[in-house]
Biotite code that builds the C-alpha atoms (Angstrom):
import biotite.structure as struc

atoms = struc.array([
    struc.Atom([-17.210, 178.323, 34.368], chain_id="A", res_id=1, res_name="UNK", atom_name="CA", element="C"),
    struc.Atom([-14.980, 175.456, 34.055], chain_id="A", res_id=2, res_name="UNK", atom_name="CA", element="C"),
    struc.Atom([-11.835, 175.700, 32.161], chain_id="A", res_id=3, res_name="UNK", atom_name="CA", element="C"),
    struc.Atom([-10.241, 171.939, 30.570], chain_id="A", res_id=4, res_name="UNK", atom_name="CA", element="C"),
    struc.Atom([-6.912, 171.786, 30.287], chain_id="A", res_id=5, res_name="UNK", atom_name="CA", element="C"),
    struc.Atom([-5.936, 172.496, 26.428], chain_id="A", res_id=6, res_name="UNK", atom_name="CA", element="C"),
    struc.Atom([-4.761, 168.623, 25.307], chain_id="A", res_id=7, res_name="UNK", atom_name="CA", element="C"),
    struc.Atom([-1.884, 168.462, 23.384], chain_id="A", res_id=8, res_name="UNK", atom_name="CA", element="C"),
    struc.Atom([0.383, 165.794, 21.345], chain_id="A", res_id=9, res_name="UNK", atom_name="CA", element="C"),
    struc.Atom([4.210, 166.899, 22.278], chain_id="A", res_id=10, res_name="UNK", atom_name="CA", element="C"),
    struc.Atom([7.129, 167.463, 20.927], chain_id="A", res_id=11, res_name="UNK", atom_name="CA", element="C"),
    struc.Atom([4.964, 169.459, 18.749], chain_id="A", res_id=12, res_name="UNK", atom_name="CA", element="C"),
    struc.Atom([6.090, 172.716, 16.766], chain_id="A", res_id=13, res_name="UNK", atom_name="CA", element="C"),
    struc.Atom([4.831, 175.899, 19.038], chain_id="A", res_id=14, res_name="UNK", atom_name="CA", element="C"),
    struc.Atom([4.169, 179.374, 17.800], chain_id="A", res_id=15, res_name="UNK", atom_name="CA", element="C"),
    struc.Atom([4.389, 182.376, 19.916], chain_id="A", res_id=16, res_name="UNK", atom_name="CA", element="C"),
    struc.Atom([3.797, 185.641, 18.624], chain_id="A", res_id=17, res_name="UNK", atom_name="CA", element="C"),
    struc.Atom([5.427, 188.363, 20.421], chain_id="A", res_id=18, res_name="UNK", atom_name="CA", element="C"),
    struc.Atom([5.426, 192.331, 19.843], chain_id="A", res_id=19, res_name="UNK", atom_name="CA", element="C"),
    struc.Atom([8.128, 194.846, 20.689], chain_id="A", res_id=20, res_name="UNK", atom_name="CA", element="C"),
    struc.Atom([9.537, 197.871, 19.430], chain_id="A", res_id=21, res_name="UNK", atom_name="CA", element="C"),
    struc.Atom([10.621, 198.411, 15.745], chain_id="A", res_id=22, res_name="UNK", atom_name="CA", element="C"),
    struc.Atom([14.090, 199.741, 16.438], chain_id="A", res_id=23, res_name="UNK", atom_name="CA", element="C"),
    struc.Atom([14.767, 196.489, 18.295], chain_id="A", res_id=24, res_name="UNK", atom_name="CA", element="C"),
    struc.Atom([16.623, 193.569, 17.093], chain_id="A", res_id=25, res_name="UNK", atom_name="CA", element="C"),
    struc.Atom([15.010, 190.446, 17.228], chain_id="A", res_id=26, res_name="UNK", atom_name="CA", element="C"),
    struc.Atom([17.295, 187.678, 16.420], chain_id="A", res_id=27, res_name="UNK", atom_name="CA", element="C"),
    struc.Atom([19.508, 188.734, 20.072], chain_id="A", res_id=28, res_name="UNK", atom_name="CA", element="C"),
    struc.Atom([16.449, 188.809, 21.926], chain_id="A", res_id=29, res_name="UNK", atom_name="CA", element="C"),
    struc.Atom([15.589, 185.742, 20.727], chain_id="A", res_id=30, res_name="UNK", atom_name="CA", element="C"),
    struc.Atom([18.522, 183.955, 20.612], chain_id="A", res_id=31, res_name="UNK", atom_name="CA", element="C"),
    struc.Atom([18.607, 185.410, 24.697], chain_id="A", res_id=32, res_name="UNK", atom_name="CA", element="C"),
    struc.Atom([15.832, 183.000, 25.263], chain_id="A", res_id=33, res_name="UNK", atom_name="CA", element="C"),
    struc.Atom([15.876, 180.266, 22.922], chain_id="A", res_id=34, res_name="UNK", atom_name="CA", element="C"),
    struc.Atom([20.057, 179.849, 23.388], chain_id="A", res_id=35, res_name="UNK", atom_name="CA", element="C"),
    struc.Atom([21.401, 176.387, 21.063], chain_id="A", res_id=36, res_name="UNK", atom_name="CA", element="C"),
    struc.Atom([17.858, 175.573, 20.844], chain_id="A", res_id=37, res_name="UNK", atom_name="CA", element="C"),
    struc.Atom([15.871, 175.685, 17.023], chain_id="A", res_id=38, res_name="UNK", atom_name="CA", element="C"),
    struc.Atom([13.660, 178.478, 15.979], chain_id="A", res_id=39, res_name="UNK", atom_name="CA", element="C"),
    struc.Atom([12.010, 180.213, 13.521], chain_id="A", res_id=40, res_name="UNK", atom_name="CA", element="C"),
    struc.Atom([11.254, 184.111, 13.032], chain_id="A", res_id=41, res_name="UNK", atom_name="CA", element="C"),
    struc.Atom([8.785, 185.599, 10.721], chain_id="A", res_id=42, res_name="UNK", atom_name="CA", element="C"),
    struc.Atom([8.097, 189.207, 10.551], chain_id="A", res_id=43, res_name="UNK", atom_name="CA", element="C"),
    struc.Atom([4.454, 189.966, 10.609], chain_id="A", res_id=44, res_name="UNK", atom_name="CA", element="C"),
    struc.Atom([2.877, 193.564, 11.168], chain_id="A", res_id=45, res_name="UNK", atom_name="CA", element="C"),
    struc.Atom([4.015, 196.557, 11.873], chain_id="A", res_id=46, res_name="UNK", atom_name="CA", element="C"),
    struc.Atom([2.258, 199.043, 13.455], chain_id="A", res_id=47, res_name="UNK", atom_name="CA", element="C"),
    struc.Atom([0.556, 202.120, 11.672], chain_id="A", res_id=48, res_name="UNK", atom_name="CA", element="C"),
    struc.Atom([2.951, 204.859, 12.907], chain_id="A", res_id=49, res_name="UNK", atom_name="CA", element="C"),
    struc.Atom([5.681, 202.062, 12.489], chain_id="A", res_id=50, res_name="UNK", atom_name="CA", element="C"),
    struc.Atom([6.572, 202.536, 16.351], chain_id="A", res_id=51, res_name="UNK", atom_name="CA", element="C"),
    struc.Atom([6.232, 198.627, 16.874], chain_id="A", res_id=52, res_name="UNK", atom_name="CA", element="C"),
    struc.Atom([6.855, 195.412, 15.179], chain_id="A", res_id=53, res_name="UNK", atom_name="CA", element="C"),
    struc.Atom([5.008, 191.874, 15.669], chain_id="A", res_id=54, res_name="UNK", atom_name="CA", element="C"),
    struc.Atom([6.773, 188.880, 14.651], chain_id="A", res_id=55, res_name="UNK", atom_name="CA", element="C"),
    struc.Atom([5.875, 185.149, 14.992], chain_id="A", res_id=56, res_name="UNK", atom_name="CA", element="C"),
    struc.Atom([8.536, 182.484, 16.537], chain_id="A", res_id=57, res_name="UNK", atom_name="CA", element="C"),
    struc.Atom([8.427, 179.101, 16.177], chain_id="A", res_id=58, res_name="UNK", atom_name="CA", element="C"),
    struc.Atom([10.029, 176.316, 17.771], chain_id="A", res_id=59, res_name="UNK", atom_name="CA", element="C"),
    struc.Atom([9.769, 172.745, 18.816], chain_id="A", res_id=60, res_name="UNK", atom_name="CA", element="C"),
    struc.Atom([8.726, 172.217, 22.282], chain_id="A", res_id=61, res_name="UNK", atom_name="CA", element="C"),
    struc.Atom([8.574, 168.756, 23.901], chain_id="A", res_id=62, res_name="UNK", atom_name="CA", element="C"),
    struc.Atom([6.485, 169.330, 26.831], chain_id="A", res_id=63, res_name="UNK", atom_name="CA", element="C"),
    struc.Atom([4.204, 171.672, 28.584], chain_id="A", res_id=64, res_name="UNK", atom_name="CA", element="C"),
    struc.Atom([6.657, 172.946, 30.995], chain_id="A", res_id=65, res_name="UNK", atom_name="CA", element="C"),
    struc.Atom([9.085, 173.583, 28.334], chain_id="A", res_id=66, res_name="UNK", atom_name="CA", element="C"),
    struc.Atom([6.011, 175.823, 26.320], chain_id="A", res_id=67, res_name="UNK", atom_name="CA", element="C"),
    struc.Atom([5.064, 177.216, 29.505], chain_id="A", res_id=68, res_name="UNK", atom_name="CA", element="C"),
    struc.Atom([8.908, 178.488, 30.240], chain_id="A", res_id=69, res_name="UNK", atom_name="CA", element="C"),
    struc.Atom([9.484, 179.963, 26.823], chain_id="A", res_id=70, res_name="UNK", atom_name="CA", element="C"),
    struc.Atom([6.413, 181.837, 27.113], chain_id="A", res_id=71, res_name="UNK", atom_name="CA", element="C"),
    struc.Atom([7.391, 183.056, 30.903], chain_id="A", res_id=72, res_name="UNK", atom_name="CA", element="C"),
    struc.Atom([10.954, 183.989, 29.378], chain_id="A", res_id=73, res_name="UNK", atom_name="CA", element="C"),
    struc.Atom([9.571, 185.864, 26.669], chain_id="A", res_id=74, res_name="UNK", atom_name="CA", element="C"),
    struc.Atom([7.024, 187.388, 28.493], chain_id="A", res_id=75, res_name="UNK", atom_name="CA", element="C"),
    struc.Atom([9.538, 188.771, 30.826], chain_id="A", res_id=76, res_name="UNK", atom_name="CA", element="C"),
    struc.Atom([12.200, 189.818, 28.861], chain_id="A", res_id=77, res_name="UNK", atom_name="CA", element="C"),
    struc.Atom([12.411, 193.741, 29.532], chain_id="A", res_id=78, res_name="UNK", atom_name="CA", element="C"),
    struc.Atom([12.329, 194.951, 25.405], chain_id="A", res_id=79, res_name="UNK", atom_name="CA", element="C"),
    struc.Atom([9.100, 192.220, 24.905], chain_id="A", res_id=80, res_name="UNK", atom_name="CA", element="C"),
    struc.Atom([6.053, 194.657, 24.817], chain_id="A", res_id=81, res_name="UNK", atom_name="CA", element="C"),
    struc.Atom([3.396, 191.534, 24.230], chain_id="A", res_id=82, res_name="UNK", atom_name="CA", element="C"),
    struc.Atom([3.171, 187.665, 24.243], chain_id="A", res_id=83, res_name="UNK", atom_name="CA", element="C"),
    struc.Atom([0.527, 185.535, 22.681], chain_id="A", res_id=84, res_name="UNK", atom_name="CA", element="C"),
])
């Protein structure tokens, strides 16, 4: 199989959609990662016993190291369940 390298146009707006646990607040996890840097949070589904809560953030990213790191931080961060 050969994978291509996903091409694409920076600074562009990036979307990651992350899942953790409902009791959790978002905007200090979030602002833990993203520090002084622009972003956008939108609540999205919640799971059917209510025990977890998905939520797409946004923010401008200006190269693929920078998306790549965001994603590593999120995907890291101890209360993060998931990362997309």
């Amino acid at each position: 199989m050969n994978l291509k390298e996903l091409k694409i146009d920076y600074p562009c707006r990036w979307e990651y959609k992350i899942v953790l646990e409902s009791n959790l607040n978002i905007e200090k996890i979030t602002k833990s990662i993203f520090k002084n840097k622009e972003y956008s949070i939108k609540k999205s589904n919640t799971s059917k016993a209510g025990k977890y809560q998905s939520y797409t953030v946004a923010s401008l990213v200006n190269n693929n190291f920078e998306r790549k790191t965001v994603f590593e931080e999120l995907k890291n961060h101890k209360s993060i369940k998931f990362v997309l």
